[in-house]
VOBA-86679 format. One record per residue: z negated, x, y of N, C-alpha, C in turn. Coordinates in steps of 0.2 Angstrom, whole numbers, plus 5000, padded with zeros to 4 digits. Each point is the difference from the previous one (the first is absolute). Layout:
BEGIN
+------+-------+--------+------+--------+---------+------+-------+--------+
:  nup : neast : nnorth : caup : caeast : canorth :  cup : ceast : cnorth :
+------+-------+--------+------+--------+---------+------+-------+--------+
:    Z :     X :      Y :    Z :      X :       Y :    Z :     X :      Y :
...
+------+-------+--------+------+--------+---------+------+-------+--------+
# end
This chain:
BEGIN
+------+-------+--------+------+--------+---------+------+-------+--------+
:  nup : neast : nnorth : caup : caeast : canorth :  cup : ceast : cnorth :
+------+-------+--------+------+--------+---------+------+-------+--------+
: 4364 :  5563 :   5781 : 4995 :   5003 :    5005 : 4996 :  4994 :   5002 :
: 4993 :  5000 :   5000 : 4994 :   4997 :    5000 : 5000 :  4999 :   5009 :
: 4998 :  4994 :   5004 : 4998 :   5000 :    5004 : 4997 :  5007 :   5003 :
: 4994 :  5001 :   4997 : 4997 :   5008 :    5000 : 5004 :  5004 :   5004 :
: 5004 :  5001 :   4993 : 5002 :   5007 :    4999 : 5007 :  4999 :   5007 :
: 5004 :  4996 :   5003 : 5001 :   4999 :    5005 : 4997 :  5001 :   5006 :
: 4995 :  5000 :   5001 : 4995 :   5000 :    5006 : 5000 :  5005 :   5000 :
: 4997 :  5004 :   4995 : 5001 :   5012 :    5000 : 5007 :  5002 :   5003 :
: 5002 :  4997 :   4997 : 5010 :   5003 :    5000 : 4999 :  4998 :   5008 :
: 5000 :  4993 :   5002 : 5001 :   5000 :    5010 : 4996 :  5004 :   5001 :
: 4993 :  5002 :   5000 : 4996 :   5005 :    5005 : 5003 :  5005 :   4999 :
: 5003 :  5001 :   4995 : 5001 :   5008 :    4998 : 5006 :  5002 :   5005 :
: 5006 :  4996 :   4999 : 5006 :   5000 :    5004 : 4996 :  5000 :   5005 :
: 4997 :  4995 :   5005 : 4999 :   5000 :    5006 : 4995 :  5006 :   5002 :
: 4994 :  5005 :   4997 : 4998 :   5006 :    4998 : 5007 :  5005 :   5005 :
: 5002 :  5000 :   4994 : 5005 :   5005 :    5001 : 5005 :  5000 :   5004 :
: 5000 :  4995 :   5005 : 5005 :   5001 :    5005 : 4994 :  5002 :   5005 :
: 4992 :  4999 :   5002 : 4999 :   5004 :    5003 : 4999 :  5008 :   5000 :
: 5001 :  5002 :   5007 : 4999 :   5008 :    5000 : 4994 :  5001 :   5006 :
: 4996 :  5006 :   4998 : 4996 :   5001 :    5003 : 4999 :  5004 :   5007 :
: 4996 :  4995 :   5003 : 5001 :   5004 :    5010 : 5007 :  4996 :   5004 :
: 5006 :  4997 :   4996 : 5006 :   4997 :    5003 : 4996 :  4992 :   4999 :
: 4999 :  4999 :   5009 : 5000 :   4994 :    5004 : 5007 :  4994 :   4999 :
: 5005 :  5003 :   4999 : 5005 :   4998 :    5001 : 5000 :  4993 :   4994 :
: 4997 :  5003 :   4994 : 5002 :   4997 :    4991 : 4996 :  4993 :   5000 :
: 5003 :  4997 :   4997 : 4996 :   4994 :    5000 : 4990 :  5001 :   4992 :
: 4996 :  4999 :   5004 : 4995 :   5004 :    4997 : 4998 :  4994 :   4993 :
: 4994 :  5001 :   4997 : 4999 :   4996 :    4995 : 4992 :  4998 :   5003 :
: 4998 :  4994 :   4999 : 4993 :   4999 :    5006 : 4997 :  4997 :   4992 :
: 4995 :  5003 :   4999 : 4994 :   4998 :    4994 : 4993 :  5001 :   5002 :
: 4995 :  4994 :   4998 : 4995 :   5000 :    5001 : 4995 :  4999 :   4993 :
: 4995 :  5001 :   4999 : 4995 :   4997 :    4994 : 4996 :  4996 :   5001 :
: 5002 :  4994 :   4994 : 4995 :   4996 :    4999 : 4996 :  4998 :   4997 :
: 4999 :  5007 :   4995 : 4995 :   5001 :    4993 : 4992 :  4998 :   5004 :
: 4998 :  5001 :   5007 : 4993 :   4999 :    5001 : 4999 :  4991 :   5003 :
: 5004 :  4997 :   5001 : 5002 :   4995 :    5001 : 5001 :  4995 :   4993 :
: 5002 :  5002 :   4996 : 5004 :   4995 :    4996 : 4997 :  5002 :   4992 :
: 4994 :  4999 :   4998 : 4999 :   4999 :    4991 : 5000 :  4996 :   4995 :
: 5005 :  4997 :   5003 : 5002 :   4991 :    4996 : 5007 :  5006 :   4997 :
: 5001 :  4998 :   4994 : 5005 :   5002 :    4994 : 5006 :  4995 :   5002 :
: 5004 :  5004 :   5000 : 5006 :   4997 :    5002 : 5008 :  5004 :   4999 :
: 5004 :  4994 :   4999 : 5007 :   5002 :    4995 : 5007 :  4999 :   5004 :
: 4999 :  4998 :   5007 : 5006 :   4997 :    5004 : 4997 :  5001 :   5006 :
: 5004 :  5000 :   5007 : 5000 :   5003 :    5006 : 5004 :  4998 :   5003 :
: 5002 :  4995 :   5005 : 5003 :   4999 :    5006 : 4998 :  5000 :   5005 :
: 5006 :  5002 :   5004 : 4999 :   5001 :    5007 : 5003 :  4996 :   5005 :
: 4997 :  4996 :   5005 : 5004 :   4996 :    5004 : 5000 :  5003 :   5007 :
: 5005 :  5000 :   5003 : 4999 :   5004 :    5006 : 5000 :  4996 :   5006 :
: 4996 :  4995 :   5003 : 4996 :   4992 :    5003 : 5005 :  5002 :   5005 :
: 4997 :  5006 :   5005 : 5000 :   5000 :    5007 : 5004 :  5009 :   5001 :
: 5002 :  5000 :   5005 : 5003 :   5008 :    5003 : 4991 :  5004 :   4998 :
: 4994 :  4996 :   5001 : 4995 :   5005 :    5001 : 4996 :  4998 :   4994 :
: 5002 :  4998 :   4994 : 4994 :   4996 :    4994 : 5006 :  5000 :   4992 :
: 4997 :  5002 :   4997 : 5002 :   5002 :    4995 : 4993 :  4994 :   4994 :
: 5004 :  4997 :   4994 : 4993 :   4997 :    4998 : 5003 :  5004 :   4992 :
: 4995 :  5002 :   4996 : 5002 :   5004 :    4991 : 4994 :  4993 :   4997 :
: 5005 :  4999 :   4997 : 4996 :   4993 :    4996 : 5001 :  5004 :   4992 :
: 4994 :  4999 :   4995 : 4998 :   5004 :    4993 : 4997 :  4994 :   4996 :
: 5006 :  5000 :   4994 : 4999 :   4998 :    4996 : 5000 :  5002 :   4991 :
: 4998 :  4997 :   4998 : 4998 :   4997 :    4992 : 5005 :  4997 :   4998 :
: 5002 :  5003 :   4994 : 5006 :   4994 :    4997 : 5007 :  4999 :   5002 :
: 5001 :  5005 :   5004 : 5010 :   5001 :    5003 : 4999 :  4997 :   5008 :
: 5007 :  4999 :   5001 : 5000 :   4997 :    5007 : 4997 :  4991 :   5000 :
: 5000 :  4998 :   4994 : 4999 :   4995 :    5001 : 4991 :  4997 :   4998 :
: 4997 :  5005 :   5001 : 4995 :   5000 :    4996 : 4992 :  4998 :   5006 :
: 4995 :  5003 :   4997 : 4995 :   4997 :    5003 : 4999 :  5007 :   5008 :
: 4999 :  4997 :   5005 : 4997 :   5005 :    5006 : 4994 :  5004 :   4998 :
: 4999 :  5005 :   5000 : 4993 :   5003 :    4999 : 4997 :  5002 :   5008 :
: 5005 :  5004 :   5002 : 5000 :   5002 :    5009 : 5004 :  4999 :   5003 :
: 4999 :  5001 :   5007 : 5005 :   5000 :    5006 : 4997 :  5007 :   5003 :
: 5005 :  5003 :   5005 : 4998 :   5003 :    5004 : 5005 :  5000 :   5006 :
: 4997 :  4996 :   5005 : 5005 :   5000 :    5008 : 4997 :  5007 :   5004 :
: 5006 :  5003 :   5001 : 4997 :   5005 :    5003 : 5006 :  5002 :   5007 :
: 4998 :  5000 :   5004 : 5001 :   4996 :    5009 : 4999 :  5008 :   5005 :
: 5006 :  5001 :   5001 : 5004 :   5006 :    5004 : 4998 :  5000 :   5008 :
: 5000 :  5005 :   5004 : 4997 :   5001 :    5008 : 5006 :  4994 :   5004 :
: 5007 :  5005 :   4997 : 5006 :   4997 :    5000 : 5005 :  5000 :   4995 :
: 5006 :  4997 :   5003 : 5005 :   5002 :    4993 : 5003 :  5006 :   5000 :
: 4998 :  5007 :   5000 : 5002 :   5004 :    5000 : 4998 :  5001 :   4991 :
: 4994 :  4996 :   5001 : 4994 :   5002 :    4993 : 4997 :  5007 :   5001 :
: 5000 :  5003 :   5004 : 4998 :   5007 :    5000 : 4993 :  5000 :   4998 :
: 4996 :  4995 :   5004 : 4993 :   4998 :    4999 : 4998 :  4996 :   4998 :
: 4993 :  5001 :   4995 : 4999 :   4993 :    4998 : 4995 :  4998 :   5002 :
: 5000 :  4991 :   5003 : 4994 :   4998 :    5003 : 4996 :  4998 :   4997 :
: 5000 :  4997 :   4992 : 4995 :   4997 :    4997 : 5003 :  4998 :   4994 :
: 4996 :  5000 :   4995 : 5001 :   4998 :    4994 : 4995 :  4997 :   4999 :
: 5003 :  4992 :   4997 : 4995 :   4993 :    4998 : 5002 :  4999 :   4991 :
: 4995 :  5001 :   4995 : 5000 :   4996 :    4993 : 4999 :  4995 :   5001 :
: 5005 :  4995 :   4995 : 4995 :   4994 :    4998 : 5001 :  4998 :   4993 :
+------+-------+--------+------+--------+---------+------+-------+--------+
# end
């Protein structure tokens, strides 16, 4: 199983334990970055800096390879319900 196809398998598990309209369930939170981000890119990490900032660094060439983007993108609070801004660089 390919990094890839790993990352489907979790959304998908984590998908399917949500239910719809039940507050209770722990939910699945996704956003798009297709109008943000047209640098071609083969890897993704996420650092979670602060209770309220999340940083997705994209790259070329694996984990270890070239930076093409960053995206910091910085919450009202830590609850993350809100988001306060998104910075490229």
């Amino acid at each position: 199983m390919s990094v890839t196809d790993h990352g489907i398998e979790a959304l998908r598990k984590a998908a399917s334990l949500v239910t719809s309209g039940d507050t209770t369930e722990t939910k699945l939170r996704t956003f798009s970055v297709s109008g943000m981000l047209s640098e071609t890119y083969d890897y993704l990490s996420v650092n979670y800096a602060t209770a309220t900032q999340e940083i997705y660094t994209f790259k070329t060439g694996g984990s270890g390879g070239t930076t093409v983007a960053t995206l910091t993108v910085n919450y009202t609070d830590s609850t993350k319900a809100n988001v306060s801004n998104v910075a490229k660089t």
